[in-house]
C-alpha positions in Angstrom: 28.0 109.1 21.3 25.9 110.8 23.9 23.7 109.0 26.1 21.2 112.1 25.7 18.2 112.0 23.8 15.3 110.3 23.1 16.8 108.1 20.4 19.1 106.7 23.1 16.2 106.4 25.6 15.1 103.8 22.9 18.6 102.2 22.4 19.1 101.8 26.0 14.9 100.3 26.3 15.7 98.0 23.1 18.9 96.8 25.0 16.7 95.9 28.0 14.0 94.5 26.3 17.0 92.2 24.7 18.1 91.4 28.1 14.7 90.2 29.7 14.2 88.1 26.2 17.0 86.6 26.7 16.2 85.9 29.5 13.1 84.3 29.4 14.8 82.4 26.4 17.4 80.7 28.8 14.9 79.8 31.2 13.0 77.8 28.7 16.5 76.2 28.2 17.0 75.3 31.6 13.1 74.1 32.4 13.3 71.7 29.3 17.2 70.5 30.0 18.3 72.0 26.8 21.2 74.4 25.4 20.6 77.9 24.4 21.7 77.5 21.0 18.8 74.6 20.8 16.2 77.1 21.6 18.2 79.2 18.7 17.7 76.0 16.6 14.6 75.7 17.2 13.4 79.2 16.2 15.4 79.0 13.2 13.5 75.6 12.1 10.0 77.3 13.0 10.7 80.2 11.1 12.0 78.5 7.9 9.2 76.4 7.7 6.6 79.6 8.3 8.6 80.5 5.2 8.2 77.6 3.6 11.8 77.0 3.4 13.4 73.3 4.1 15.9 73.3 6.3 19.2 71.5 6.0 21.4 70.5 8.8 24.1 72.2 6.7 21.8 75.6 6.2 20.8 75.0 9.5 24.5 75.7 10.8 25.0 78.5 8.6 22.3 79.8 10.3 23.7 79.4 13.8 27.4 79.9 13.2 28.2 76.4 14.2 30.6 74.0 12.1 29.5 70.7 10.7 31.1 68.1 13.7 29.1 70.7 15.7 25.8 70.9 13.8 25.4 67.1 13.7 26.0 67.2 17.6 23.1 69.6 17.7 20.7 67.8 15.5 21.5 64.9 17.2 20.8 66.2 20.5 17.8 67.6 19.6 16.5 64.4 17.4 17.4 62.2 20.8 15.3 64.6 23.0 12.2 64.1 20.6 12.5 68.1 19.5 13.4 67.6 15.7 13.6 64.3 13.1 15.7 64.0 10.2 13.2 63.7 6.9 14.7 62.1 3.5 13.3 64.4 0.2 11.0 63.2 -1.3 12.4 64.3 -5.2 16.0 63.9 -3.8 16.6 61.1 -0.9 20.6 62.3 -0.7 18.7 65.6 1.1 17.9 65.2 4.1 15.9 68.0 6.0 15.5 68.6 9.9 12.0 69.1 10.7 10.2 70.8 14.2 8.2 67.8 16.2 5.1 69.4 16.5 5.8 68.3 20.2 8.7 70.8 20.4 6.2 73.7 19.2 3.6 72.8 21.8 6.0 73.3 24.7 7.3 76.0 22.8 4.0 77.6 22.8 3.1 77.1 26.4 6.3 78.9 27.3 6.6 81.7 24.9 2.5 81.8 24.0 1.9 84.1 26.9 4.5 86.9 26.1 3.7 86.6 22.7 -0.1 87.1 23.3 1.3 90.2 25.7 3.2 91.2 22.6 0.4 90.9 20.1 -2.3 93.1 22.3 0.2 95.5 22.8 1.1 96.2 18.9 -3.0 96.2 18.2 -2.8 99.5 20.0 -1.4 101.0 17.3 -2.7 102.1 13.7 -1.1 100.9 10.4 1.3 103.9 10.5 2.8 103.5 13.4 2.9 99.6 13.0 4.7 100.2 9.8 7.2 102.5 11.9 7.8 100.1 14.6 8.5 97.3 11.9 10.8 99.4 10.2 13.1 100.3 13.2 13.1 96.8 14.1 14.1 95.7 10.8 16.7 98.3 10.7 18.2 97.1 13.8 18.2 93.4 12.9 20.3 94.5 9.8 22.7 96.8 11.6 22.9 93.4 14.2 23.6 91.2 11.0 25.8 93.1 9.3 28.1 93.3 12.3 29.0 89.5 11.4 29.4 91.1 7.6 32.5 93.7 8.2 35.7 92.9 9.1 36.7 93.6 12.8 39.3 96.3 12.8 42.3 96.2 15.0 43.4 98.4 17.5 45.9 100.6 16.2 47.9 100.7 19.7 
């Protein structure tokens, strides 16, 4: 693969702009004494609830990679610090769902509400077309990046 190109000009940015969000991910993590993959939790929570999804601790770990003696660890952790509570169904009170504190999404906010306002002015630049574009490279990516966990990892033939 040559490094030539303005398709790898965009590789190499989206790599960098992965870095620095990273980043600013892990110091989040460290101002608020937590664990990368509880920031990782986190967003995962938020995002199934935007969806209007319940979460499971079990879905939840799915989600993260993580097995169950480490899930519960997480949960826990996150429960302790004030972050997430445990929340019996109502129809079914075996279930039990993991919910955000709204807590948790306010310091979340006045970390990551600034780069996401940056992020949000910068897209209204663009028209509909070129939004559609942007979402669909980005969408394309996140697939490639998920389907990577998909394929089975081929061994050197040496």
């Amino acid at each position: 693969m040559s490094d030539q190109g303005p398709e790898m000009e965009v590789v190499h940015l989206l790599r960098a702009v992965t870095v620095e969000l990273g980043a600013h991910s892990a110091r989040f993590a460290q101002r608020n004494g937590m664990h990368p993959t509880d920031v990782r939790a986190l967003i995962a929570l938020m995002d199934a609830a935007r969806a209007g999804e319940a979460m499971t601790a079990g879905r939840l770990g799915t989600a993260l990679g993580l097995n169950s003696a480490g899930t519960t660890a997480l949960v826990d952790r996150l429960e302790q610090a004030g972050h997430v509570r445990r929340v019996r169904d109502a129809r079914d009170r075996r279930r039990v769902t993991v919910e955000v504190d709204e807590r948790a999404v306010a310091l979340g906010r006045a970390h990551f509400g600034p780069l996401i306002g940056r992020a949000v002015d910068l897209l209204r630049g663009y028209d509909e077309r070129e939004l559609a574009a942007i979402r669909g490279f980005l969408t394309g990516v996140r697939e490639a990046a998920g389907d990577d966990d998909r394929e089975p990892h081929h061994k050197d033939p040496r």
